[in-house]
Short mmCIF file of the C-alpha atoms (twelve columns), coordinates in Angstrom:
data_MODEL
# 
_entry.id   MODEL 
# 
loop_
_atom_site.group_PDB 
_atom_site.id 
_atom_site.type_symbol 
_atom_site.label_atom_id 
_atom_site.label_alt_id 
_atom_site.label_comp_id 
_atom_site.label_asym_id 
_atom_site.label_seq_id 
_atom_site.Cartn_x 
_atom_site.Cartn_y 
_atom_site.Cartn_z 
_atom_site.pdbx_PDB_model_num 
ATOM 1   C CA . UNK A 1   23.413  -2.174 -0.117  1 
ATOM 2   C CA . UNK A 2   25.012  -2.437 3.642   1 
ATOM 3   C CA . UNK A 3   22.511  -3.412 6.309   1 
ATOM 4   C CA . UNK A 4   22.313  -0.231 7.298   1 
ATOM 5   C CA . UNK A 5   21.511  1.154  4.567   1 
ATOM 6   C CA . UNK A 6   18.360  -1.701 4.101   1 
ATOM 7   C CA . UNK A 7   17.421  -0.746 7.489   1 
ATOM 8   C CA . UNK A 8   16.902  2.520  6.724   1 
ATOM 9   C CA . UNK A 9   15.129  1.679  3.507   1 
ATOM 10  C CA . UNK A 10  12.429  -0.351 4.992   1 
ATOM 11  C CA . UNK A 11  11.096  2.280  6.736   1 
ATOM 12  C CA . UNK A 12  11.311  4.738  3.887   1 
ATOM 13  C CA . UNK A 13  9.620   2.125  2.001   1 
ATOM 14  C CA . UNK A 14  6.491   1.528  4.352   1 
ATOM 15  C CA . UNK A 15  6.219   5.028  4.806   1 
ATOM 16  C CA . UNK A 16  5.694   5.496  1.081   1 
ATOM 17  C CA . UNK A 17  3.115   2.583  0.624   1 
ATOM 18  C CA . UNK A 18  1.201   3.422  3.922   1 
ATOM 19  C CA . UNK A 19  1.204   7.407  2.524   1 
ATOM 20  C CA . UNK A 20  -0.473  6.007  -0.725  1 
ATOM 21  C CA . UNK A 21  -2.776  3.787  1.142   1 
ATOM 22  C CA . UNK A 22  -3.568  6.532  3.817   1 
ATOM 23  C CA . UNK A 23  -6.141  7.586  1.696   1 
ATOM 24  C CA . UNK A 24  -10.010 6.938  1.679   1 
ATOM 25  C CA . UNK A 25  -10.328 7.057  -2.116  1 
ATOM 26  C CA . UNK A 26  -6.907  5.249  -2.649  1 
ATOM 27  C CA . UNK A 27  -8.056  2.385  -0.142  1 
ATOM 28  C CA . UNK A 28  -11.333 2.356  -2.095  1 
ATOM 29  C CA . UNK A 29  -9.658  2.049  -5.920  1 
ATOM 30  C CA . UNK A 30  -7.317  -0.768 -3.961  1 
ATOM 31  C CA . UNK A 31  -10.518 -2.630 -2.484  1 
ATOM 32  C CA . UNK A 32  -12.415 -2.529 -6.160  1 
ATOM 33  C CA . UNK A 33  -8.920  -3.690 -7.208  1 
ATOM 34  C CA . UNK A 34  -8.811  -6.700 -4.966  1 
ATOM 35  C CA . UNK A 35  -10.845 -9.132 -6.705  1 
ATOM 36  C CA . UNK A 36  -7.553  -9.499 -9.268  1 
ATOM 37  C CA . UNK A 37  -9.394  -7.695 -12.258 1 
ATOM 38  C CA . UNK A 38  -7.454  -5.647 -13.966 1 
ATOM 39  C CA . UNK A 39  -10.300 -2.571 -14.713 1 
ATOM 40  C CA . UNK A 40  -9.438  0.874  -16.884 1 
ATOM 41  C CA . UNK A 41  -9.909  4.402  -15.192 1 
ATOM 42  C CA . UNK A 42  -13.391 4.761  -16.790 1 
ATOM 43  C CA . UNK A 43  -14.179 1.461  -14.920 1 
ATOM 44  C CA . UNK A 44  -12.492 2.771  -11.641 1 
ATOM 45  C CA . UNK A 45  -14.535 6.288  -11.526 1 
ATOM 46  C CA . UNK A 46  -17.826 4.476  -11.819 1 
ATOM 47  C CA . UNK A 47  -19.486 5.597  -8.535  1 
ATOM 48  C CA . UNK A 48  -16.932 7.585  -6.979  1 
ATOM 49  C CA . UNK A 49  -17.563 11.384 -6.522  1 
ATOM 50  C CA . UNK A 50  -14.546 11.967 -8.741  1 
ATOM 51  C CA . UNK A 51  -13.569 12.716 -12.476 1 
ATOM 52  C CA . UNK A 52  -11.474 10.075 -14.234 1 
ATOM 53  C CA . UNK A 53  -8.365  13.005 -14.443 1 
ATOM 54  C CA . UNK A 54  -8.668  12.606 -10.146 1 
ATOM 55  C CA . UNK A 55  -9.036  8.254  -10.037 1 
ATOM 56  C CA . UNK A 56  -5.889  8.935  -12.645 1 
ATOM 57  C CA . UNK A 57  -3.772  11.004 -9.752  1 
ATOM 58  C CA . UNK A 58  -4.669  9.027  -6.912  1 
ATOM 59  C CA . UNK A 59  -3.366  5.745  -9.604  1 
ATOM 60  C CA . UNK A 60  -0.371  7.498  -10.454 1 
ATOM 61  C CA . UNK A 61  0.433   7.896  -6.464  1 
ATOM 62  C CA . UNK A 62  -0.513  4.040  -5.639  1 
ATOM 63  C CA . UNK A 63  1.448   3.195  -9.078  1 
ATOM 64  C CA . UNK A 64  4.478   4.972  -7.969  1 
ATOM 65  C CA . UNK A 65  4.184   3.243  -4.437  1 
ATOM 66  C CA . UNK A 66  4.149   0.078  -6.227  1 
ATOM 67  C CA . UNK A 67  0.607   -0.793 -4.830  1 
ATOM 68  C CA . UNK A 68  -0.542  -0.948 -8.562  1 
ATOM 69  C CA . UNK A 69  0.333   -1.649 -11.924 1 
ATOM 70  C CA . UNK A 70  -0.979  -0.666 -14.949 1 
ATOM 71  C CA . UNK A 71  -0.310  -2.533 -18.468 1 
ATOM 72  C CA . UNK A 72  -1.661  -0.852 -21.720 1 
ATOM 73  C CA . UNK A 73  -4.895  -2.982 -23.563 1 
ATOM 74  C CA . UNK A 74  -5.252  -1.259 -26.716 1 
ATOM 75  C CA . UNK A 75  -6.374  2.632  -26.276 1 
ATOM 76  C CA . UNK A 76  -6.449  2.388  -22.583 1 
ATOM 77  C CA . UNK A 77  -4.215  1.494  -19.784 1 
ATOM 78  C CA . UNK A 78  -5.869  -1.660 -17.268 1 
ATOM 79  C CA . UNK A 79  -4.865  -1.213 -13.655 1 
ATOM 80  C CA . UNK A 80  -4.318  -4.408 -10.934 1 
ATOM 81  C CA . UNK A 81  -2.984  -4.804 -7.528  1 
ATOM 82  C CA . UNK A 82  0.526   -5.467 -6.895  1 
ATOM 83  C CA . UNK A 83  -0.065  -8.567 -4.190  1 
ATOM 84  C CA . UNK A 84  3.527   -8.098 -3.238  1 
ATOM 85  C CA . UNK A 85  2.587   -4.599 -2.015  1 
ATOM 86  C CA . UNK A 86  0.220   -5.549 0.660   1 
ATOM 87  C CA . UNK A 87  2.509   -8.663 1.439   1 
ATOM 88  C CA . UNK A 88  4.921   -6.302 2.243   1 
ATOM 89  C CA . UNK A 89  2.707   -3.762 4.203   1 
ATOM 90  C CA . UNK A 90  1.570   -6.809 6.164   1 
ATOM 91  C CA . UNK A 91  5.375   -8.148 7.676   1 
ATOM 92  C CA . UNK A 92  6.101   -4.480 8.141   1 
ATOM 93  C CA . UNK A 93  3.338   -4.260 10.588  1 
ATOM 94  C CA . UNK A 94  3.984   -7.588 11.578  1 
ATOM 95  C CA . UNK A 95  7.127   -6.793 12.789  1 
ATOM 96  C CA . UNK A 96  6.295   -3.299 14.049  1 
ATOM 97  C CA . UNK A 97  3.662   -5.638 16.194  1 
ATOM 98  C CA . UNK A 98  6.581   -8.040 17.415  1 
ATOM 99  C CA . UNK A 99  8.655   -5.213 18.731  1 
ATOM 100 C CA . UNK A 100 5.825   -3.437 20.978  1 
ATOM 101 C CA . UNK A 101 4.718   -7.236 21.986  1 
ATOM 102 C CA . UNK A 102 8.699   -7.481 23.060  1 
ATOM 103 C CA . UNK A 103 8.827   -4.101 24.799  1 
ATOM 104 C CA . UNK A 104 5.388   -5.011 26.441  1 
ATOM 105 C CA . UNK A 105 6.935   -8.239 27.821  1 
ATOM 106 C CA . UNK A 106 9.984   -6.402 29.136  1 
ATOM 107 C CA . UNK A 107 7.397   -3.578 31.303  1 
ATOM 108 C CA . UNK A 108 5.588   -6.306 32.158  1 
ATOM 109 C CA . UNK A 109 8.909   -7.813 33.307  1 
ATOM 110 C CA . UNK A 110 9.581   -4.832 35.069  1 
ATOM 111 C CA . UNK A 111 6.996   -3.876 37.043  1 
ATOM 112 C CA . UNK A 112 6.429   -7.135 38.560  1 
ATOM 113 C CA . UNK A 113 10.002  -7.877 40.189  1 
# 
């Protein structure tokens, strides 16, 4: 892949996990998730407002963003964070931060020659 091409990528990436986390319910499966238990979808409805078919679409979205992964335990399938997912969310923003600190610095710059 050219650097362009990874350039381009990155943001099609973030925009993709940050879709799947821009979710109330998705953030809340992620923060039950964030202990490192793996739980199953029965254990993931408990105390939501939602039936285990809607935890299992808002999983599926999270899955395919590569926030979560599931593995199969006998008759049910045990879902966990993907740490690498929020690692990556974080230098995104991290780096999204470092450019508007830069273009800050150059109004700043600006304005006071």
């Amino acid at each position: 892949m050219s650097p362009l091409e990874s350039s381009r990528q990155a943001p099609a990436d973030a925009a993709l996990l940050f879709a799947a986390l821009g979710d109330t319910t998705r953030l809340e499966i992620v923060s039950r998730l964030a202990d490192g238990r793996p739980r199953s979808i029965a254990q993931l409805t408990e105390g939501l407002a939602l039936t285990r078919q809607g935890v299992a679409k808002h999983l599926t979205v999270l899955e395919r963003a590569g926030v979560v992964a599931s593995r199969r335990v006998g008759r049910e399938h045990r879902f966990a964070v993907r740490p690498e997912a929020i690692v990556t969310a974080r230098r995104y923003l991290d780096r999204v931060s470092e450019q508007w600190d830069d273009a800050l610095w150059r109004l700043k710059s600006f304005v006071e020659v």
